[in-house]
Structure formats: structure tokens, C-alpha cells
C-alpha positions in Angstrom: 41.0 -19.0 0.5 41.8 -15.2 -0.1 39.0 -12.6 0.3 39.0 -12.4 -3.6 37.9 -15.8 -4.4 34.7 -15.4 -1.9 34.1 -12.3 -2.9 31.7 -13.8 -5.9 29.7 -15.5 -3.7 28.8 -12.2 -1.7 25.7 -10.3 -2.8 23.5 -7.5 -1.8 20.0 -7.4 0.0 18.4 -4.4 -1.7 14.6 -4.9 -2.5 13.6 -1.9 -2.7 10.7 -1.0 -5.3 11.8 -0.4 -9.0 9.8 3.1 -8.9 10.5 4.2 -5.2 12.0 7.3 -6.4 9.6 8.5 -8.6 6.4 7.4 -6.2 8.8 9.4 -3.4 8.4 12.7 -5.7 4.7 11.8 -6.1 4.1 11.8 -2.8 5.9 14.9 -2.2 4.4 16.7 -4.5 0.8 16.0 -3.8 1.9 16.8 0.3 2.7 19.8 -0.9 -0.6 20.1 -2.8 -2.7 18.9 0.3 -1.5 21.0 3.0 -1.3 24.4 0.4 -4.8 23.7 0.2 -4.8 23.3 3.8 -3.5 26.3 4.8 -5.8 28.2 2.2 -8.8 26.7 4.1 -8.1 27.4 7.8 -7.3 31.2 6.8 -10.1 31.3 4.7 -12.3 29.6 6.9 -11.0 32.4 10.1 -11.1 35.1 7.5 -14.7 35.0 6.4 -15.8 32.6 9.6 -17.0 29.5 8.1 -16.5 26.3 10.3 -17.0 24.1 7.2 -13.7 25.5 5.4 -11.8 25.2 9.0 -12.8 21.3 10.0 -12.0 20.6 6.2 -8.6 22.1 6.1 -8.4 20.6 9.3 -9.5 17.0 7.8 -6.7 17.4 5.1 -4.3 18.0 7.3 -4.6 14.2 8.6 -3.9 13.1 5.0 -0.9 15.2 4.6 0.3 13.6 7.9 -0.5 10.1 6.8 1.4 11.0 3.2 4.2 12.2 5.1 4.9 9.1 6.7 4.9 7.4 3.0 8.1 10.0 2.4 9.8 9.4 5.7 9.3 5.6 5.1 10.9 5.8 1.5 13.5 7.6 3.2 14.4 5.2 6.1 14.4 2.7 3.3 16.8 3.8 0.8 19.0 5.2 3.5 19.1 2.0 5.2 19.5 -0.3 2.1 22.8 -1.5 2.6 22.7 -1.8 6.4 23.4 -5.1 7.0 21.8 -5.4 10.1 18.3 -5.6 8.4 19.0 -9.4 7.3 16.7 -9.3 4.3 17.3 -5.1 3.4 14.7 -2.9 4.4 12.2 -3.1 1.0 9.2 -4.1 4.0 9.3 -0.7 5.1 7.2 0.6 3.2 4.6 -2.1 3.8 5.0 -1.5 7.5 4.1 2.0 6.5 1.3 1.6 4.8 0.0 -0.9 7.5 0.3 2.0 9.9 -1.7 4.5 7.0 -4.3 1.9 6.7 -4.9 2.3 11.0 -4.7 5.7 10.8 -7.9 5.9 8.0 -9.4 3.3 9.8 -10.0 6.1 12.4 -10.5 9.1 10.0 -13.3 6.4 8.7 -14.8 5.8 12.8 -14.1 10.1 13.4 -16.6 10.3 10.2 -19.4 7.7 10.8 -19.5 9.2 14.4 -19.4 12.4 13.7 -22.4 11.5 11.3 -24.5 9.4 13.5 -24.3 12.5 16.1 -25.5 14.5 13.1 -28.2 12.6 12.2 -29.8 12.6 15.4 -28.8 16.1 16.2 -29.3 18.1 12.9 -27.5 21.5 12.2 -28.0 24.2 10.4 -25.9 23.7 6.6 -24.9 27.1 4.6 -25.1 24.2 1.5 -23.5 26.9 -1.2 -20.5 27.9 0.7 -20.2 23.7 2.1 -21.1 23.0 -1.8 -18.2 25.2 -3.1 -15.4 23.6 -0.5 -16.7 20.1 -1.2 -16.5 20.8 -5.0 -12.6 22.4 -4.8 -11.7 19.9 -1.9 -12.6 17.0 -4.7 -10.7 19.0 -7.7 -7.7 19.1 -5.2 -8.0 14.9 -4.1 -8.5 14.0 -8.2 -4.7 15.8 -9.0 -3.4 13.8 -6.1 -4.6 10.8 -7.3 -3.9 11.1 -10.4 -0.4 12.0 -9.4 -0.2 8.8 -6.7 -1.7 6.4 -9.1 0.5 3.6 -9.2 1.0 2.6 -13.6 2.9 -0.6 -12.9 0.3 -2.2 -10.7 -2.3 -1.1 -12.9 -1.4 -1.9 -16.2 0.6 -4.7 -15.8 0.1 -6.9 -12.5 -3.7 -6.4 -12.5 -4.0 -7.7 -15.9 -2.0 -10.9 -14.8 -4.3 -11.6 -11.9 -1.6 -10.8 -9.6 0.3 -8.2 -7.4 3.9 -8.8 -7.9 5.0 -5.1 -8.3 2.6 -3.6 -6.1 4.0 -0.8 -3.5 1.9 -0.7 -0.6 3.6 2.3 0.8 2.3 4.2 -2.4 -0.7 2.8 -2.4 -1.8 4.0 1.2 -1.1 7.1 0.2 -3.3 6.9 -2.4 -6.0 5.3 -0.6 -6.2 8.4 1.7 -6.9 11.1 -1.1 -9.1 8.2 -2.9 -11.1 8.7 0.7 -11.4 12.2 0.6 -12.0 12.4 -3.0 -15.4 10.0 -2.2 -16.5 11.9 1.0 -16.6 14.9 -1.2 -18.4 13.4 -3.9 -20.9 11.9 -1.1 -21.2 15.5 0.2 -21.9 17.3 -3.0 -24.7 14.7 -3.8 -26.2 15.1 0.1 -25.7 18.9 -0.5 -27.5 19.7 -3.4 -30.2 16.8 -2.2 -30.6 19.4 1.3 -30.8 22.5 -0.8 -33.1 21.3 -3.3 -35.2 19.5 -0.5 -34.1 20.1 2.8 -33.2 17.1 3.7 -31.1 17.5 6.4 -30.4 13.8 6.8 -29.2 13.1 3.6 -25.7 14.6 4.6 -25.0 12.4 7.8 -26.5 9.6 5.7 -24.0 9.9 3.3 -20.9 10.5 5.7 -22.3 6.9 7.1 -21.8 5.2 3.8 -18.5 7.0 2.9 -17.2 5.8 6.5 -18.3 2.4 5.3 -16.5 2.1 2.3 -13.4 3.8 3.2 -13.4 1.0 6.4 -13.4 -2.5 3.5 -10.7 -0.3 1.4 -8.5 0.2 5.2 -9.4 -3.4 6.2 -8.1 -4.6 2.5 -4.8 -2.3 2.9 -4.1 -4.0 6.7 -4.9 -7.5 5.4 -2.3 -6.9 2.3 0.4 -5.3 4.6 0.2 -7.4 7.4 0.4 -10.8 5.3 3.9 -9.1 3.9 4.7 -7.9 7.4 3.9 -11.5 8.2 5.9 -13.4 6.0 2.6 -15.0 4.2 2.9 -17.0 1.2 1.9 -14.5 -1.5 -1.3 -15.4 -3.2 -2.9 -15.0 -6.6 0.4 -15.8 -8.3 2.2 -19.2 -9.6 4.7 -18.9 -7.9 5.0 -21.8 -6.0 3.3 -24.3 -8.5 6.6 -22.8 -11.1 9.0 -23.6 -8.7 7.6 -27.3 -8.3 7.6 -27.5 -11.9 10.9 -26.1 -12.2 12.3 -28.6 -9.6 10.4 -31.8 -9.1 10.9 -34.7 -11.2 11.5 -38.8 -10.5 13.9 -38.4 -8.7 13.6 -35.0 -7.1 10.7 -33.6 -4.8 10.0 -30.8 -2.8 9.5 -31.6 0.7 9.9 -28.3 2.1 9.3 -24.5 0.5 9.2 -21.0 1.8 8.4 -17.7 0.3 8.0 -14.6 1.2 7.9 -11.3 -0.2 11.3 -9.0 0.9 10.6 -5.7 -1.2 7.7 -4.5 -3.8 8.2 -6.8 -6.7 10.6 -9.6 -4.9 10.1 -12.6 -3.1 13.0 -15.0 -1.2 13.0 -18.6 -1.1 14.1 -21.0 0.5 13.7 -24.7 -0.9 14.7 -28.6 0.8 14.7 -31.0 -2.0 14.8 -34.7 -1.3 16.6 -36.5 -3.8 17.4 -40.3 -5.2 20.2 -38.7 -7.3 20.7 -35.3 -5.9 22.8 -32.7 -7.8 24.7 -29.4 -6.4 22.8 -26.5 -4.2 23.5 -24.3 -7.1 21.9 -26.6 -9.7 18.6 -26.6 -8.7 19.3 -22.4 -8.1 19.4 -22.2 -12.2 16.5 -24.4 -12.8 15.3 -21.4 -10.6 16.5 -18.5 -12.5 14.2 -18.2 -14.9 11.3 -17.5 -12.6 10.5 -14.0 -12.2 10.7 -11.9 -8.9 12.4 -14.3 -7.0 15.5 -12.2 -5.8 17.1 -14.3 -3.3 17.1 -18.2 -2.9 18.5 -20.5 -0.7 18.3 -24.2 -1.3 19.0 -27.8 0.9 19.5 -30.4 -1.0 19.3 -34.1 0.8 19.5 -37.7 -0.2 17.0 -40.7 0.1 17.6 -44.1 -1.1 15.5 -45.0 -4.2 12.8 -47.7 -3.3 12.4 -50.3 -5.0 
């Protein structure tokens, strides 16, 4: 057989997301928002000596670093699409990436609910406007970046089908991190003006407490999405496998063994062992397949029984 007549049967492994471009300029551009903003806090923050500017611009900074392994992960990925040593291409990467974003704001969320536990039973002094004023632009600045990060295919589409299908995970750590800072400044402008209307001292440690809370279930969600890809889990919240059984299983044809797992945002491999009183080709049951979405890459068994009586 020449190289020519095989060559049909060859096919490539790239899963890669269907916006990874775009979400790559995304993610640049709000890096290059986050640390700007960085930068103009530190100096500020030496400049007129205000610690709360400094451990702010400071906080950003491990957000931007976070983000910047979103880029380098898209990178690696698209570089690396057509290696063929990564046997299913490398469209996990960016799951693996947002699994390590998710660990990394698990500890900006423990830094903050120690930090405020110390607080609360130490109290310090608060200049509440000038705190006020960097909460206030540190929130403008996290509301552009998620506005730029927010992720229009998951949202309008797969949420509204009561599945994830075309979710990115990379992007979505990313935007899980300013989605973090944007609450925490919210929290701290409420606790603010609550201290300089009342004094209340307590309400700002109080309130980093809760924002380390809920930024911990959204980390904890992000690790138990990425790690179930990273995995190999059967997806869930789809019908994927009940279309396949449909698609496949009749008298004289049954399932006995099914695999899937998702390879890339938006695709899912397969691999299928069909028992069968009258079997057909491998490449039979692939097109009662091909009508089912996502599924980018199938590999089927096919073996015969004897029909009882």
C-alpha cells in the first residue's frame, strides 16, 4: 500500500479552544491593565507614604502573575499543537493551568482570611478616605478586566443548555482572579464607609473573612472542574453518553464498554466496544456517531456474540 492511499486515514490531534486567540489577547490586555495599575500604586503609595496603596499594588501583582500563566499556557498550547508526542494534542493545557490559578487563589484567599483574623484581634489604625479611594479605583480597574475576560460562548450558549461543553477553564481562572479582587473591594468599601461612619473597626477584618470565604467555594469549584478534565472524568451535566447509546444500541447491538473524556475546551474522545449478534464495520457505527456534537475523536471495537435463542 503506497503512503498515498493511507494518507486519508491520517488525522490531526488539535483541540485547542475555538476562541483561544482572542481569550489570549484578553488576557493580555487586562495583564497589561493589572500591573499598569500596579506600578501606579507602589509609586504612589512610596511617593505620598501610604501602606494601603503599596500592599494593594502589591496584591495585584499576584493576579497579574496568575494571568500571566493563562498567556504562557495558551502559548505552550498552540506552539505545541502538532507535536505528536502529546498523544491527544495539548488542548488540556490550559485546564492544567487553570488548576494551578485555582491553587494559587486558594492561598491569596488563606493570605486574606489570616491576615483578617490577625486584624480583628489586633485592630489598626484605618485612614478610611485615602483606603476608600484605592478600594473604589482598584474595583473600577477589576470590572474592565472582567468585562474584558468574560467568556460570551460559555455564557450565552452552554449555560443556557445546562451544560459546559465550550467552557475554557484557562480563561476562566483568569477571570476568577479579578472577579476576587473586584469582591474584596466591594467588601472593603462597604467595611469602610461602615468604620468611618461608626468606627467600627471590626467591620473591615469581618468583611476580608467573608471575601476569603467565597473566593475559597469559587477556587474549590475551579480545582474540582480542572482536575476531573485533568483526570479523564466522564463529563457531566451533558447527554452525551445517553446520545451515543441511542445512536448505537439496538437488537442486535449493545454497548458493553464506553469511554469519554474531554481532550480540549469544546471536544471530547471516545472510545466505544460494541457487542454485536450481526455486527457491521468499525466505521459504521463511527457515522451513526457523526452527528453528535463535540465529539472530535472516536475509536470504536466492534465484537461478535452468538444470538440466543
Amino acid at each position: 500500500m503506497s503512503n498515498q492511499d493511507i494518507s486519508v486515514f491520517a488525522h490531526e490531534h488539535v483541540f485547542l479552544g475555538a476562541n483561544q486567540k482572542r481569550n489570549e489577547r484578553k488576557v493580555w490586555l487586562v495583564i497589561a491593565l493589572t500591573a499598569s495599575m500596579m506600578v501606579i500604586e507602589i509609586t504612589a503609595g512610596h511617593w505620598f507614604g501610604s501602606m494601603a496603596l503599596i500592599a494593594d499594588g502589591w496584591h495585584m501583582s499576584t493576579h497579574a502573575g496568575a494571568m500571566l500563566i493563562a498567556v504562557l499556557a495558551y502559548r505552550y498550547a498552540r506552539k505545541n499543537a502538532n507535536n505528536r508526542s502529546f498523544s491527544f494534542g495539548t488542548g488540556k493545557v490550559g485546564d492544567l493551568a487553570g488548576f494551578a490559578s485555582a491553587v494559587v487563589l486558594v492561598l491569596i484567599a488563606l493570605l486574606i482570611g489570616w491576615e483578617s483574623v490577625v486584624r480583628l484581634v489586633e485592630p489598626v489604625p484605618i485612614s478610611f478616605n485615602q483606603a476608600i479611594m484605592v478600594a473604589v479605583v482598584g474595583l473600577i480597574v477589576n470590572l474592565a478586566s472582567a468585562w474584558l475576560l468574560r467568556d460570551d460562548h460559555y455564557h450565552d450558549h452552554d449555560r443556557h443548555h445546562g451544560h459546559s461543553h465550550g467552557q475554557d477553564n484557562n480563561l476562566r481562572a483568569a477571570y476568577l482572579h479579578v472577579l476576587a479582587d473586584a469582591l474584596t473591594s466591594v467588601l472593603a468599601i462597604v467595611a469602610l464607609l461602615l468604620g468611618r461612619a461608626y468606627g467600627w473597626l471590626w467591620a473591615d477584618p469581618v468583611m476580608g473573612i467573608v471575601g476569603a470565604i467565597v473566593i475559597s467555594r469559587w477556587s474549590w469549584g475551579l480545582i474540582r472542574d480542572t482536575g476531573g478534565v485533568l483526570l479523564d472524568r466522564t463529563p457531566e451535566g451533558g447527554n452525551l453518553e445517553s446520545d451515543m447509546r441511542d445512536a448505537i444500541e439496538s437488537d442486535t447491538d449493545k454497548i458493553t464498554d464506553l469511554h469519554i473524556w474531554q481532550v480540549g475546551p469544546g471536544y471530547y474522545s471516545v472510545i466505544v466496544s460494541v457487542a454485536s449478534t450481526a455486527p457491521r464495520s468499525p466505521d459504521e457505527y463511527k457515522s451513526l456517531l457523526g452527528g453528535i456534537d463535540h465529539v472530535a475523536h472516536t475509536t470504536v471495537e466492534v465484537n461478535k456474540i452468538m444470538a440466543t435463542a
